[in-house]
Backbone as numpy.savetxt, mean C-alpha at the origin, in Angstrom:
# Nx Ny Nz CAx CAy CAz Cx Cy Cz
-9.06 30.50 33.27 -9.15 30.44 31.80 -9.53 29.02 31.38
-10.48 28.67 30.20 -11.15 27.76 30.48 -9.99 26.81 29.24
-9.67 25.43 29.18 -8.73 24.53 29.00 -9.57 24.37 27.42
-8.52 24.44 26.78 -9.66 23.48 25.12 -9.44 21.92 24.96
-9.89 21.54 24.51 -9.51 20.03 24.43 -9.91 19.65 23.06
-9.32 18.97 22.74 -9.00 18.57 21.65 -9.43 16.75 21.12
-10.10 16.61 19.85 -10.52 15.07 19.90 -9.38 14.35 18.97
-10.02 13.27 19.37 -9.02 12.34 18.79 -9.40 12.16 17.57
-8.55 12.34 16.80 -8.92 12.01 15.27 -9.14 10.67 14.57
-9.14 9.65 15.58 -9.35 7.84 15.18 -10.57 7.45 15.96
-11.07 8.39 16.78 -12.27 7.69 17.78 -13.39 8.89 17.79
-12.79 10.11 17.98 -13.52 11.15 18.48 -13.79 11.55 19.63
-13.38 10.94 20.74 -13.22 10.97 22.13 -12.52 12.42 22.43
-12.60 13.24 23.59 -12.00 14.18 23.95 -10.58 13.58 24.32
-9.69 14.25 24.12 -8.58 14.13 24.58 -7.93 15.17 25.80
-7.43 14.81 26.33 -6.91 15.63 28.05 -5.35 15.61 27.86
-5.16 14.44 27.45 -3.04 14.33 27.82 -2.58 14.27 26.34
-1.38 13.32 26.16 -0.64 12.76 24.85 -0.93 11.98 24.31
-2.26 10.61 25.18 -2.71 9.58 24.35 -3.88 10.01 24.72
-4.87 9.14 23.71 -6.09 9.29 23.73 -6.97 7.87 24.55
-7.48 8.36 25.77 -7.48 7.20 26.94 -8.57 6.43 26.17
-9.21 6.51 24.97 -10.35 5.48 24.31 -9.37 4.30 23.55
-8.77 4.85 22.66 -7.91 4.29 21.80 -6.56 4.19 21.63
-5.92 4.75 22.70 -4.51 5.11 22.71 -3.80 5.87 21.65
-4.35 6.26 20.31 -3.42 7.09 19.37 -2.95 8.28 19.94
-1.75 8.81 19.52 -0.96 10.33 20.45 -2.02 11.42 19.84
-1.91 12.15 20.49 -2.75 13.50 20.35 -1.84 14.78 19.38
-0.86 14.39 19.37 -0.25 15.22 18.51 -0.17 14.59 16.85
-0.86 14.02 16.65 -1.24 13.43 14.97 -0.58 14.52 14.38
-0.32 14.44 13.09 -0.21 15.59 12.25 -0.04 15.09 10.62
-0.05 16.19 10.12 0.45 15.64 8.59 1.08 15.62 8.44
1.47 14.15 7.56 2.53 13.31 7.07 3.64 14.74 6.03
4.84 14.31 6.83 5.92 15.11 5.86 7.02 14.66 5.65
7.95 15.22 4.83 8.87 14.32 4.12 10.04 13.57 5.51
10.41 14.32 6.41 11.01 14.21 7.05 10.59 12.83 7.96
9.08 12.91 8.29 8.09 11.98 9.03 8.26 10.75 8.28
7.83 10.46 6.97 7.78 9.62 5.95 8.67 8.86 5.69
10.16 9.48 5.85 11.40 8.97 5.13 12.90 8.91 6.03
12.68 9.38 7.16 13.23 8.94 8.02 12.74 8.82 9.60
11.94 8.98 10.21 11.44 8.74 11.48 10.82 7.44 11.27
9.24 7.83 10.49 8.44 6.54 10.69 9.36 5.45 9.52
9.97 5.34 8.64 10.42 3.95 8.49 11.69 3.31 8.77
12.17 4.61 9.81 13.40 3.67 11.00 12.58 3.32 12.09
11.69 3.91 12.52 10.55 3.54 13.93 9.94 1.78 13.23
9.03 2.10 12.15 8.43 1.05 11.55 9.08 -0.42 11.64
10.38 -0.30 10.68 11.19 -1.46 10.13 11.50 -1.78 11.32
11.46 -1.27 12.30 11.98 -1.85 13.58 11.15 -2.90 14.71
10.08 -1.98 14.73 8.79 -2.16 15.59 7.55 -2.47 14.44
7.14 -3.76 14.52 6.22 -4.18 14.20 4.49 -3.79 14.93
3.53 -2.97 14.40 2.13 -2.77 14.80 1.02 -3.47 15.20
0.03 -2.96 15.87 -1.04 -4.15 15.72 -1.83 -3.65 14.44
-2.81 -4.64 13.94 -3.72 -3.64 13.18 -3.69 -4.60 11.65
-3.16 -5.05 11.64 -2.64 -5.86 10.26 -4.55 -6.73 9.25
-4.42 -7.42 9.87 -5.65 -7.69 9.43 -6.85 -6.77 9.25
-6.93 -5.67 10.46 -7.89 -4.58 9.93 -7.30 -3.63 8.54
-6.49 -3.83 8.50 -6.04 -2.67 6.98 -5.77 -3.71 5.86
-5.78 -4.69 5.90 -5.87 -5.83 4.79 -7.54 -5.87 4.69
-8.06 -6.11 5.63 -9.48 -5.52 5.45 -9.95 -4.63 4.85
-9.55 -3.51 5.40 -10.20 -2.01 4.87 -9.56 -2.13 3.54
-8.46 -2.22 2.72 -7.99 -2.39 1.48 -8.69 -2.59 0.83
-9.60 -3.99 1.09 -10.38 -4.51 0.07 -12.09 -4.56 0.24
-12.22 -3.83 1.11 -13.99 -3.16 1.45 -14.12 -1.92 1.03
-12.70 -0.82 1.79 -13.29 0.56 1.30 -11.65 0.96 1.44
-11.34 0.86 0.23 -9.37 0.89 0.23 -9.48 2.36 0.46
-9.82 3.55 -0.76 -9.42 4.93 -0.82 -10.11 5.53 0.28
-10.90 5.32 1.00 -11.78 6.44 1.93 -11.40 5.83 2.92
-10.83 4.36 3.30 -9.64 4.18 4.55 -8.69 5.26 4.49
-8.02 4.50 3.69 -6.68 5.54 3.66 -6.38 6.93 3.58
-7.68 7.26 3.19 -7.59 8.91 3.42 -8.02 9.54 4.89
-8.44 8.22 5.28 -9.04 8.77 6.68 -7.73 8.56 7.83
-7.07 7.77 7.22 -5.63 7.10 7.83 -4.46 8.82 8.17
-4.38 8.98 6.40 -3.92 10.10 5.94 -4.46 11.49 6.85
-5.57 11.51 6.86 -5.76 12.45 8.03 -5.85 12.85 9.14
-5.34 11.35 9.89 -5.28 11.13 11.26 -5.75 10.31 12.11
-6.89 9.04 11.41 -7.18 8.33 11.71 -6.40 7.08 12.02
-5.87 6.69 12.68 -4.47 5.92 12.29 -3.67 4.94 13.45
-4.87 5.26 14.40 -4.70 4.05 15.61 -4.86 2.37 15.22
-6.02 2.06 13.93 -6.03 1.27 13.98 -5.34 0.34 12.85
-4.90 1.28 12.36 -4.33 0.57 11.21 -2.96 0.33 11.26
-2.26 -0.99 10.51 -1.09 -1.70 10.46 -0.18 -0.66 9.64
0.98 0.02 10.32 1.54 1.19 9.59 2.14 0.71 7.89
2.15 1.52 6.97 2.66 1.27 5.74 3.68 0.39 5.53
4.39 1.08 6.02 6.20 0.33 5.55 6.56 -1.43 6.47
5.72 -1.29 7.66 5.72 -2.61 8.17 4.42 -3.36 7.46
3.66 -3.39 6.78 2.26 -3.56 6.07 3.67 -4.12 4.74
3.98 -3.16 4.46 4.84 -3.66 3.00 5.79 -4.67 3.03
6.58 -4.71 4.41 7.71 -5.59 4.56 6.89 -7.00 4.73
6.10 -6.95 5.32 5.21 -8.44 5.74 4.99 -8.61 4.46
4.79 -8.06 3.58 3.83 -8.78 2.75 4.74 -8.99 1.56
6.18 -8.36 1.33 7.09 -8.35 0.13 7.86 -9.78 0.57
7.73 -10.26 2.29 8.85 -11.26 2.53 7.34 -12.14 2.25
6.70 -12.42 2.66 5.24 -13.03 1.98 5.16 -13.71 0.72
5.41 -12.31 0.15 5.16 -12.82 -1.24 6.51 -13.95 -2.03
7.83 -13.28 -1.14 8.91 -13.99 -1.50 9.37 -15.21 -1.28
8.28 -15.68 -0.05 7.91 -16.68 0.65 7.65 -17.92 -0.67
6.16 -17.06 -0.75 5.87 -17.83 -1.39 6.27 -18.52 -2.97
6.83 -17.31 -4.02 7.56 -17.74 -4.43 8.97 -18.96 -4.58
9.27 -19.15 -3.37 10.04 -20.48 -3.55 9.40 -21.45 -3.11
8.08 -21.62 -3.47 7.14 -23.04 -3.34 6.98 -22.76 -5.00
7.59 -22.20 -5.76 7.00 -22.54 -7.37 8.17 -22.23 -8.26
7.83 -23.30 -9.06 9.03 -23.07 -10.54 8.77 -22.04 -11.34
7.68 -21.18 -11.07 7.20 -20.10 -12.21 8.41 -18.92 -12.12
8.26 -18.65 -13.33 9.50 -17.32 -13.99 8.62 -16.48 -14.16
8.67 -15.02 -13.84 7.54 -14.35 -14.84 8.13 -14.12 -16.51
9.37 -14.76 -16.57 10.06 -14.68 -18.44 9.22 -15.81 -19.13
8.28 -16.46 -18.56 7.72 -17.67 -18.87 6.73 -17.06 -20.31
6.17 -16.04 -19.11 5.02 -15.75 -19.89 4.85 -14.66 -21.34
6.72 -14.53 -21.87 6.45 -13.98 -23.00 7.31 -15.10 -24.31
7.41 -14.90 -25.56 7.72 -16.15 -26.43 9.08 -15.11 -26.71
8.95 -13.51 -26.66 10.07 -12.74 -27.17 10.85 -11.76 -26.89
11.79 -11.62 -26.48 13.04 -10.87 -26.01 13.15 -11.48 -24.27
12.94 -12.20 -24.12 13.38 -13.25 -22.34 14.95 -12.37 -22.33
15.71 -12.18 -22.98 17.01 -11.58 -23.07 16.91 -10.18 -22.20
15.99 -9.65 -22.53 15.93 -8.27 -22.38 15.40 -8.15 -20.77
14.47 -9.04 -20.27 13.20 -9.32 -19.50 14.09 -10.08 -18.26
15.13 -11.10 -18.58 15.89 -12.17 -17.45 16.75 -11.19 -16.53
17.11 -10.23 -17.02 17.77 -9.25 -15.66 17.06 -8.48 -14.65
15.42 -8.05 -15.11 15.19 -7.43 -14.02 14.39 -8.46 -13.15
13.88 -9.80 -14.33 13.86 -10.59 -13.07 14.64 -11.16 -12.18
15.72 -11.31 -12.59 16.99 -11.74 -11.66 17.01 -10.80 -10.63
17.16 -9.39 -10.66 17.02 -8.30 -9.70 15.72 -8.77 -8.78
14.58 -8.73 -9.37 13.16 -8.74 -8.90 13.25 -9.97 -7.54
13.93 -11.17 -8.19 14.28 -12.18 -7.24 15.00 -12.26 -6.35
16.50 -11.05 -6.68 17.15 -11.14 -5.30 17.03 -9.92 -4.41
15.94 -9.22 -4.90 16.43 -7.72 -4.34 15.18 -7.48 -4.28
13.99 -8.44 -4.05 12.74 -8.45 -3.86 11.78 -7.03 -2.82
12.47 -6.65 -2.10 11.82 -5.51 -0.90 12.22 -4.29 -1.62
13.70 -4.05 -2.75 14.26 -2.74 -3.22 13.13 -3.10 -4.23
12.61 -4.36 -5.17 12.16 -4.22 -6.74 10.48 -3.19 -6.38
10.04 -3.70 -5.45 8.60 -3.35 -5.10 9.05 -1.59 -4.05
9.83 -1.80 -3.70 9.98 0.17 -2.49 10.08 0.98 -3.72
11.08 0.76 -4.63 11.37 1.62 -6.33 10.41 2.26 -6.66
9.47 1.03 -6.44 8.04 1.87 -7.34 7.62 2.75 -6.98
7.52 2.83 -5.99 6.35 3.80 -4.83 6.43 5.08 -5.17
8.14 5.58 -5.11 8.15 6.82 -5.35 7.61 7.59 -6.95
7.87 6.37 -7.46 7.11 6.89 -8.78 5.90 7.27 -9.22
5.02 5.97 -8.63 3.79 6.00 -8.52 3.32 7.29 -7.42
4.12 7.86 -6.63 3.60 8.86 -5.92 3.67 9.98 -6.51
4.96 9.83 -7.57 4.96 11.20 -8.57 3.89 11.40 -9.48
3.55 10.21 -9.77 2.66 10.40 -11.12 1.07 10.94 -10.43
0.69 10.69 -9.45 -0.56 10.68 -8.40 -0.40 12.20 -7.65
0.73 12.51 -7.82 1.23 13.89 -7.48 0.83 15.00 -8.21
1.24 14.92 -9.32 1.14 15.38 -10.57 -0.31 15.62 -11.15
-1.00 14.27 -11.12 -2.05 13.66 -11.86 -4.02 14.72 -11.05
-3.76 14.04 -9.50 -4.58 14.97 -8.85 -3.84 16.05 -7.88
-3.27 17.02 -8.35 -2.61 18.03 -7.63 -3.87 19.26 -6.94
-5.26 18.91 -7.69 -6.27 20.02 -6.94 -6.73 19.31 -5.69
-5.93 17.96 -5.34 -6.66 17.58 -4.14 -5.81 18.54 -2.80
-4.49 19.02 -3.39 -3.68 19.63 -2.27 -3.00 18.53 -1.62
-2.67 17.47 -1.68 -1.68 15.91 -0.87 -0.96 16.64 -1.42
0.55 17.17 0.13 1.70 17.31 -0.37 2.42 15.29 -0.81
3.72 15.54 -1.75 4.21 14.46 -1.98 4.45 13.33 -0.80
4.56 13.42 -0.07 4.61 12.85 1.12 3.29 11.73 1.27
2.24 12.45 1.49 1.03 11.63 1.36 0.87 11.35 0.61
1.14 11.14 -0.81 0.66 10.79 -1.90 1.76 9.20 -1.92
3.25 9.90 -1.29 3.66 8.18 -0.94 3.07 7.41 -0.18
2.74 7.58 1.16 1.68 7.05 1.78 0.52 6.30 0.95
-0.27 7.11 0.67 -1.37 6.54 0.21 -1.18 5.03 -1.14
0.19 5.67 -1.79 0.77 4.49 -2.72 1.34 3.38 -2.21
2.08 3.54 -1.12 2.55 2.46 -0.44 1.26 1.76 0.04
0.31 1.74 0.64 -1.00 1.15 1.00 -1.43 0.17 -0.30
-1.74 1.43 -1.47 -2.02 0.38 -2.82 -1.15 -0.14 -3.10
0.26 -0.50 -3.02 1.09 -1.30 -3.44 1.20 -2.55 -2.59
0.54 -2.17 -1.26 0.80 -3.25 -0.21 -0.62 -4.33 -1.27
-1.67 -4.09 -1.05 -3.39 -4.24 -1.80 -2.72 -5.14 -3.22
-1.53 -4.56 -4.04 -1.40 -5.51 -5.23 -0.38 -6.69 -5.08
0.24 -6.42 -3.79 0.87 -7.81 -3.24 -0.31 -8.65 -2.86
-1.06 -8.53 -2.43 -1.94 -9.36 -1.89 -2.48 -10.04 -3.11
-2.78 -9.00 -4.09 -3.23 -10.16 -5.53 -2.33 -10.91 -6.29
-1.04 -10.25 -6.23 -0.15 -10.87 -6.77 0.53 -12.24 -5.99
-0.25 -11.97 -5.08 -0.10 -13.46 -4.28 -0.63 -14.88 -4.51
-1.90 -14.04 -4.59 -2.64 -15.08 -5.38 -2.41 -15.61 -6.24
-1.96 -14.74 -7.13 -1.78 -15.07 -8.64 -0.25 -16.50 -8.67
1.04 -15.85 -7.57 1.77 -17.01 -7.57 1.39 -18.36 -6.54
0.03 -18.02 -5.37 -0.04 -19.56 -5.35 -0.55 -19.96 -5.92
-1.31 -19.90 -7.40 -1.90 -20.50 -8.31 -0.84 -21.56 -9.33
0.22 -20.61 -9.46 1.35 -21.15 -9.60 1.92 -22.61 -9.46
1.92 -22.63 -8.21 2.55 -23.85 -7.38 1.71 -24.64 -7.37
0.32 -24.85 -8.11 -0.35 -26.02 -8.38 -0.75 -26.26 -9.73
-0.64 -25.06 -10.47 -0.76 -25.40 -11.62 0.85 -24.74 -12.86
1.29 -26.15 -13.90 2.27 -25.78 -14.04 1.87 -25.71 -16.22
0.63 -25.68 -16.31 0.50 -25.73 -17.92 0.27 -24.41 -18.10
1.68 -23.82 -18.84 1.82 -22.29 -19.11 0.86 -21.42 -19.53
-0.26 -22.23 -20.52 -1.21 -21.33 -21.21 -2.32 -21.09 -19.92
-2.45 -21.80 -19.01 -2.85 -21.47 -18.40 -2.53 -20.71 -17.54
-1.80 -20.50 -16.82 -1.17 -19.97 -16.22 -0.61 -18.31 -16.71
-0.56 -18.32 -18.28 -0.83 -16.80 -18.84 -2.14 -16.48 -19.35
-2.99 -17.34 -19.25 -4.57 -17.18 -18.81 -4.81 -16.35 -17.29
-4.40 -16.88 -16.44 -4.59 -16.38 -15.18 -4.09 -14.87 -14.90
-2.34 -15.03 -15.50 -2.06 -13.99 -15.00 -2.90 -12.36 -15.67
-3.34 -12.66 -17.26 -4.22 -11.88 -17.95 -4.95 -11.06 -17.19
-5.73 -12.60 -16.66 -6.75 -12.07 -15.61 -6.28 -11.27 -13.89
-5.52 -11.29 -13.69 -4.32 -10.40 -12.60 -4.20 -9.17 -12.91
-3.98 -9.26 -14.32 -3.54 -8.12 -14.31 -4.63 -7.14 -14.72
-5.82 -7.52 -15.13 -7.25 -6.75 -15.08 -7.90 -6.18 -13.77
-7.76 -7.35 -13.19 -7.68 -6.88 -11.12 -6.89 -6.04 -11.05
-5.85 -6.35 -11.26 -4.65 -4.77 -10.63 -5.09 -3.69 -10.76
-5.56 -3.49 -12.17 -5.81 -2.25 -13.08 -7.14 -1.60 -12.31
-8.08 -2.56 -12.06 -9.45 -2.73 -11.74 -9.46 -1.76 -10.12
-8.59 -2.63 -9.50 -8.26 -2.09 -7.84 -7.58 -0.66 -8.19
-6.27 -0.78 -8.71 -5.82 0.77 -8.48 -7.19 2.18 -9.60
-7.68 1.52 -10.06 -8.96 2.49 -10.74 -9.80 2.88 -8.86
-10.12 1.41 -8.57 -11.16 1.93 -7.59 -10.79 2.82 -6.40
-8.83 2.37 -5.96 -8.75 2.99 -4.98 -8.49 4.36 -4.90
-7.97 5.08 -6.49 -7.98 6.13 -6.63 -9.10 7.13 -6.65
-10.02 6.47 -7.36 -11.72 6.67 -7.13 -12.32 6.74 -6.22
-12.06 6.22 -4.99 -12.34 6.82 -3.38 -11.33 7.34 -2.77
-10.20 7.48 -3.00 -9.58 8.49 -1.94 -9.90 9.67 -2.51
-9.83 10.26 -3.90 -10.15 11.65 -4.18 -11.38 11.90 -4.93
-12.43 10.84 -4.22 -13.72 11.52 -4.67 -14.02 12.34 -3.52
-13.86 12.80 -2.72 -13.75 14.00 -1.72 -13.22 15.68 -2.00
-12.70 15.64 -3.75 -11.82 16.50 -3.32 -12.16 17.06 -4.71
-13.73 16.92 -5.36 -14.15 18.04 -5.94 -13.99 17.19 -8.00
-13.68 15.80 -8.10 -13.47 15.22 -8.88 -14.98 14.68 -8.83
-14.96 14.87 -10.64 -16.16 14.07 -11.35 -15.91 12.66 -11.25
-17.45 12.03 -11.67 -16.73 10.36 -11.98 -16.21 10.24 -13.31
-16.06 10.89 -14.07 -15.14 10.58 -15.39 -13.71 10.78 -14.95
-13.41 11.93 -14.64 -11.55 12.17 -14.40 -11.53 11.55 -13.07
């Protein structure tokens, strides 16, 4: 009886065993599920650090959504896994933050009252202020393109990736910080941050589900 074989979904190579002898990814890939997502891979992850880091900081910012969907579907040997992608880059960013006197309460003239607690949180609880989001942002992306078929699971995935993509700008934005300390400028800049943010999460949503039967208006 003749054997089937099966390719690798990161190279395309035939596969024979459990790894794939081109690229090493396991042959049993599958889709991401809640169970996979939320307790295997980010007790495996937080533990064990990946290779791949610079290629998915790459792909983020060349071809963010049609990476990650290719990630999402099994492509996924080469890329730096999510949740270790996020931790590098939340202690990163926290890093860098204590090279600067900047507040983000700086940058409003009214209610700092209202605004000084979640930055106080934001500052000490820096890895919970940025993980919070995700699930939200996966609800709303859930919700929002539900004819693409991403159970919730992938739709965290794919958010955790863009959330990793707005640390990276928001990085920028605080080492700008630490050399420049004249406020108007500095809420000049961030203005401009926050047009990028908006700008990136437009585009990356715009290639992961232009595959999936979406006009370019919606």
């Amino acid at each position: 009886m003749k054997k089937n074989h099966q390719k690798c979904l990161s190279c395309g190579s035939v596969v024979n065993g459990k790894y794939c002898s081109e690229c090493g990814q396991p042959s049993s890939t599958h889709r991401f599920s809640f169970k996979q997502v939320f307790t295997q891979e980010m007790i495996h992850r937080v533990i064990y650090l990946d290779h791949g880091l610079i290629y998915s900081v790459k792909e983020l910012f060349s071809r963010p959504g049609h990476s990650i969907r290719e990630y999402i579907q099994g492509n996924r040997a080469k890329h730096f896994n999510y949740f270790s992608l996020l931790l590098v880059l939340i202690l990163f960013v926290h890093l860098l933050e204590s090279f600067s006197d900047f507040h983000f309460t700086d940058l409003v003239d009214t209610s700092k009252n209202a605004i000084e607690p979640l930055e106080a949180f934001r500052h000490k609880y820096p890895k919970m202020f940025f993980l919070l989001q995700i699930p939200i942002y996966a609800l709303f992306s859930f919700l929002i393109f539900r004819k693409a078929h991403q159970n919730y699971s992938e739709h965290f995935v794919l958010n955790a990736y863009k959330s990793s993509a707005l640390l990276v700008l928001n990085s920028l934005f605080i080492v700008s910080t630490i050399f420049i300390h004249k406020i108007e400028t500095i809420r000049e800049i961030s203005q401009i941050n926050t047009i990028l943010v908006l700008a990136y999460g437009t585009w990356f949503y715009f290639q992961y589900f232009s595959v999936f039967g979406y006009n370019k208006i919606s």
